[in-house]
C-alpha positions as CSV (number, residue, x, y, z in Angstrom):
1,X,9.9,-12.7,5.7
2,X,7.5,-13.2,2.9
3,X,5.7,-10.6,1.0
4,X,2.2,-11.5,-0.2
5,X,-0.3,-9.4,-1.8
6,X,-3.9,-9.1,-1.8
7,X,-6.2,-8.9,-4.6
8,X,-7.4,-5.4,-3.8
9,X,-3.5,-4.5,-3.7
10,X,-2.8,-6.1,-7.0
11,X,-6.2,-4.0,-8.2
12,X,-5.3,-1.0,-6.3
13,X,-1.7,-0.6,-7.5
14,X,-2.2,-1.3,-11.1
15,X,-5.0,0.9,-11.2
16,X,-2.1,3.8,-10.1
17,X,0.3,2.9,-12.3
18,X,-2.0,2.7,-15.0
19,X,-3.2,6.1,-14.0
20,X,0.5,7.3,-14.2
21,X,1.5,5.9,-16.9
22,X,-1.5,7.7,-19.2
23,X,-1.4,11.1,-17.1
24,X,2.3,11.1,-16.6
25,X,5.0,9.3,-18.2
26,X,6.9,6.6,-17.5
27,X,9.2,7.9,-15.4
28,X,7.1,8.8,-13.0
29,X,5.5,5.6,-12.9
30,X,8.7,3.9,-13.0
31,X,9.6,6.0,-9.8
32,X,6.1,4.9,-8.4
33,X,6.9,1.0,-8.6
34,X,10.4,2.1,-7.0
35,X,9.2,3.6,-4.0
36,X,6.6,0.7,-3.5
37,X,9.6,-1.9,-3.9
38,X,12.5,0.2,-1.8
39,X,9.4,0.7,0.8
40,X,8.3,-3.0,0.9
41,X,11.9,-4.4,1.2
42,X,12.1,-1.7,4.6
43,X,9.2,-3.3,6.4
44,X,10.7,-6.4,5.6
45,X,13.5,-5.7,7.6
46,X,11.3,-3.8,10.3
47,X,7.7,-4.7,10.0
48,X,6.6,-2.2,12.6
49,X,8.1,0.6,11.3
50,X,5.3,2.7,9.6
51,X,2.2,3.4,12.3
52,X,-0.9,1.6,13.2
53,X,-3.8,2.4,10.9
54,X,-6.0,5.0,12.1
55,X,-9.1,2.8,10.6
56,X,-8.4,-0.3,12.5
57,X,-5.3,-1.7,14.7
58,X,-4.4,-4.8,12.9
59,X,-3.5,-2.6,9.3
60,X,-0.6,-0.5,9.3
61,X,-0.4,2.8,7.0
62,X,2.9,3.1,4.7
63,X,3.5,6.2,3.8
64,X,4.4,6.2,-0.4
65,X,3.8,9.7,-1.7
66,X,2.2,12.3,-0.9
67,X,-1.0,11.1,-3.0
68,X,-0.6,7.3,-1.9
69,X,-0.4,5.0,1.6
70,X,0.0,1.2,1.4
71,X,-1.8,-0.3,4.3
72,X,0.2,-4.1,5.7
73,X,-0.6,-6.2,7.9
74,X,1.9,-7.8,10.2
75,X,1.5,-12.4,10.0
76,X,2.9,-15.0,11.7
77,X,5.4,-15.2,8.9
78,X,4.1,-12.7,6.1
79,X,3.5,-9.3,5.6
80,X,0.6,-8.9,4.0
81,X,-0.5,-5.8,1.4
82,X,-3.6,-4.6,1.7
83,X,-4.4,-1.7,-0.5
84,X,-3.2,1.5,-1.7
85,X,-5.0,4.2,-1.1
86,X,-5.2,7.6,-2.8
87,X,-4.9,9.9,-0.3
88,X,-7.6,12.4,-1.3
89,X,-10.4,9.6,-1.7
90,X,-13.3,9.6,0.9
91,X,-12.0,8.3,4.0
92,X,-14.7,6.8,5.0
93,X,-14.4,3.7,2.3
94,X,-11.3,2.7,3.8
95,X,-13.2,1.0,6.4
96,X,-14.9,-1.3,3.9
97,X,-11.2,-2.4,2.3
98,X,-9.6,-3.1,5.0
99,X,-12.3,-5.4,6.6
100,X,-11.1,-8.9,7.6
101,X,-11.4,-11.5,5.0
């Protein structure tokens, strides 16, 4: 199954790794960007794996650390990323991002 990514994931996780790599090190960014890839390749092989979103029930919420979830969508042929969301952001924005395009 295909893997395609959305521009607010693109934004989303590069703003993170940025974040990690000038807070942090690389190492843990490095682990970051792991976690993402070993996570993305499960839901691959079992797209409805991780539960449906709490904010809408199209999304689903990945679970990547304890500070991050990735929210998917499940296509006719793709899984799509949505966003990654810091964990301890206001809630009530996620709403907003996950809107249908």
């Amino acid at each position: 199954m295909k893997v395609v990514w959305t521009r607010k994931a693109d934004n989303s996780f590069n703003g993170i790794v940025d974040y990690l790599l000038d807070i942090w090190n690389i190492e843990i960014a490095t682990s970051f960007v792991d976690t993402v890839d070993h996570t993305i390749k499960l839901i691959v092989k079992n797209p409805e794996m991780f539960k449906v979103s709490q904010y809408d029930n199209i999304s689903r919420e990945a679970f990547i650390t304890k500070h991050t979830t990735m929210f998917y969508r499940i296509l006719e042929n793709a899984i799509e990323i949505e966003y990654f969301w810091g964990n301890f952001d206001n809630p009530e924005k996620i709403n907003e991002l996950l809107k249908f395009k």
